[in-house]
N, C-alpha and C positions, 0 to 999 in steps of 0.2 A: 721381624715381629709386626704382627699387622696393628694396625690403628683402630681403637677401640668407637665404633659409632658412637656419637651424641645425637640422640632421638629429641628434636626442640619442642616444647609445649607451645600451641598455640592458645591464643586468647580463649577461643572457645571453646578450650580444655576447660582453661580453668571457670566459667561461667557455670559451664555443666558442675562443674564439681561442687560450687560455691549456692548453685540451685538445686544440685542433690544433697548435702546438708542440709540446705534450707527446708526443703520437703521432709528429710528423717525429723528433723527437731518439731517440726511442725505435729508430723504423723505423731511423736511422743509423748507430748504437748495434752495434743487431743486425748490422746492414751488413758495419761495421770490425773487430768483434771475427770475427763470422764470416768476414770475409776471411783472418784471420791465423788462424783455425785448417782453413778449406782449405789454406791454402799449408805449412801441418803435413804434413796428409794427404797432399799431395801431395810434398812432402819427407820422407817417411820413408826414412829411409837415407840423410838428409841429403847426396844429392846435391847441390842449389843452395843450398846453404853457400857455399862458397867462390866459385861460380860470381857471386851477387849479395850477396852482402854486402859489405859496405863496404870495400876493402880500399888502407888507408892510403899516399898520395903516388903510389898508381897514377892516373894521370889517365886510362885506359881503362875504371877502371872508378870515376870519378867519378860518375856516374849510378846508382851501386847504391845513392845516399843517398836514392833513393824507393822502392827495393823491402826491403831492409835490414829496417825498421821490420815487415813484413810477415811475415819467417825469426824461427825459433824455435831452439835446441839441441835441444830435447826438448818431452818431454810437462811435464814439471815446471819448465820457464822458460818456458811459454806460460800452465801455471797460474797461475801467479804473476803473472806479467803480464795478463791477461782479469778480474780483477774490477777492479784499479783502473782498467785502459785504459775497463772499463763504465761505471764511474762517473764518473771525470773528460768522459769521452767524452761523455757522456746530458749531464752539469752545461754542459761546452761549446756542445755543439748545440741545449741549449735557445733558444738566440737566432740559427737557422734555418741552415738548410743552406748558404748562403752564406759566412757569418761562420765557420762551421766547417771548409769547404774553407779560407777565409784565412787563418786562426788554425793549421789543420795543415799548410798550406805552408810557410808560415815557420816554424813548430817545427821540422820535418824537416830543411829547408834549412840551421836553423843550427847544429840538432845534427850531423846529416850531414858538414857541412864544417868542423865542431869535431873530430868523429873522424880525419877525412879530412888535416886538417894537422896532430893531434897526437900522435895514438895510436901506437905501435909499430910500422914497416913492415910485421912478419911477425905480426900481429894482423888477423884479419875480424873486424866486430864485427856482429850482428847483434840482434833485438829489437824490442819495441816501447816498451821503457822510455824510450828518448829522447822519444817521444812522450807517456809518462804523465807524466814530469817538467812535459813544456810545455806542459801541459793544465792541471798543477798550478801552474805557474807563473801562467800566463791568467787562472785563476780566481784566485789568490792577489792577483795586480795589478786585475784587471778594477774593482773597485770603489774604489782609490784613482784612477785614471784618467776612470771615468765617474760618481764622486759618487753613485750609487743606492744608496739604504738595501739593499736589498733581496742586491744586489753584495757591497756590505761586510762585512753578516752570514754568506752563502754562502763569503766568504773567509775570515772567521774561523771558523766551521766548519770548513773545508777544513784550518786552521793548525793547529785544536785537535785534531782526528783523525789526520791525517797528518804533521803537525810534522817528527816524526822523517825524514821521506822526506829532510830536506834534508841529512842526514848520504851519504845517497848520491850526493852532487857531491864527496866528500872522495877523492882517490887512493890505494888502498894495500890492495882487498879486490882477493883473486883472483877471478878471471872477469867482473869490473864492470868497464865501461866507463864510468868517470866522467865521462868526455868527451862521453859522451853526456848523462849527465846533467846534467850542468853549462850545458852547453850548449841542450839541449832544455829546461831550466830559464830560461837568459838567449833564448832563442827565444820560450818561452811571454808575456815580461815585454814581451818587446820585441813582438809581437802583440796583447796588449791595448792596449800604447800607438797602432802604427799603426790598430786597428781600431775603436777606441773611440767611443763616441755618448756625449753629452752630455745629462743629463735634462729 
């Protein structure tokens, strides 16, 4: 019976490989935040406000819990929201474009339908916050679910920087949609668990 070859990785396998992630997350990155600031440009005068954003226990326009994340109020709630959406966003998709659709499905969905059955009827909410929370979430959990040193650190990081972020799931600031982030929080937790690899 012959001996089955072992093919050895070299280093400079794995650089390329750890540099072509790096570039997808990057390329995606750019992708999302730029989609949410066409859809500025193209809302200026905030016509599709109301038209898509989320607007609570209407069940016709249940489906704006995918476009919602994408509407901005202004110039100055898209800024705010584009460096951490970058960050957590790039921190995300470093483990490939797939895992990242998965991961922001289910943010969306459960923040989305946290607004959707809690929030105020005569409330749109719209943003990309719910998503930054469940990215933040994601990364926060990701490394107590998949055991990699590497997860762990990246989460404590994330804890020691951002920490504070988690005062925005508390109800009671005007124009925040807690609900989003509370939820887009328990979406991101609940994503690393279904999505999770084992080291």
């Amino acid at each position: 019976m012959a001996d089955t070859p072992i093919t050895a990785r070299s280093p400079r396998d794995g650089i390329v490989h750890h540099a072509s992630r790096a570039l997808g997350a990057v390329i995606i990155t750019v992708l999302l935040v730029g989609a949410c600031w066409l859809v500025e440009v193209a809302n200026y005068g905030g016509e599709l406000t109301p038209e898509y954003g989320i607007q609570p226990h209407n069940v016709h326009s249940l489906w704006h819990i995918f476009t919602a994340p994408f509407l901005h109020a202004n110039l100055d709630h898209i800024m705010a929201n584009s460096v951490p959406l970058a960050i957590f966003g790039f921190l995300t998709a470093l483990r490939g474009p797939g895992r990242f659709i998965a991961v922001s499905l289910i943010v969306i969905v459960v923040s989305g339908l946290g607004v959707w059955f809690l929030a105020a009827s005569n409330a749109v909410t719209i943003g990309a916050s719910g998503l930054i929370f469940g990215y933040f979430g994601y990364l926060l959990a990701r490394g107590f679910f998949e055991r990699r040193v590497l997860d762990i650190l990246v989460g404590v990081l994330i804890a020691l920087v951002y920490g504070t972020m988690i005062f925005g799931v508390l109800p009671g600031q005007p124009g925040i949609s807690w609900q989003a982030h509370l939820f887009g929080l328990i979406g991101g937790v609940l994503a690393a668990r279904l999505t999770r690899q084992r080291a």
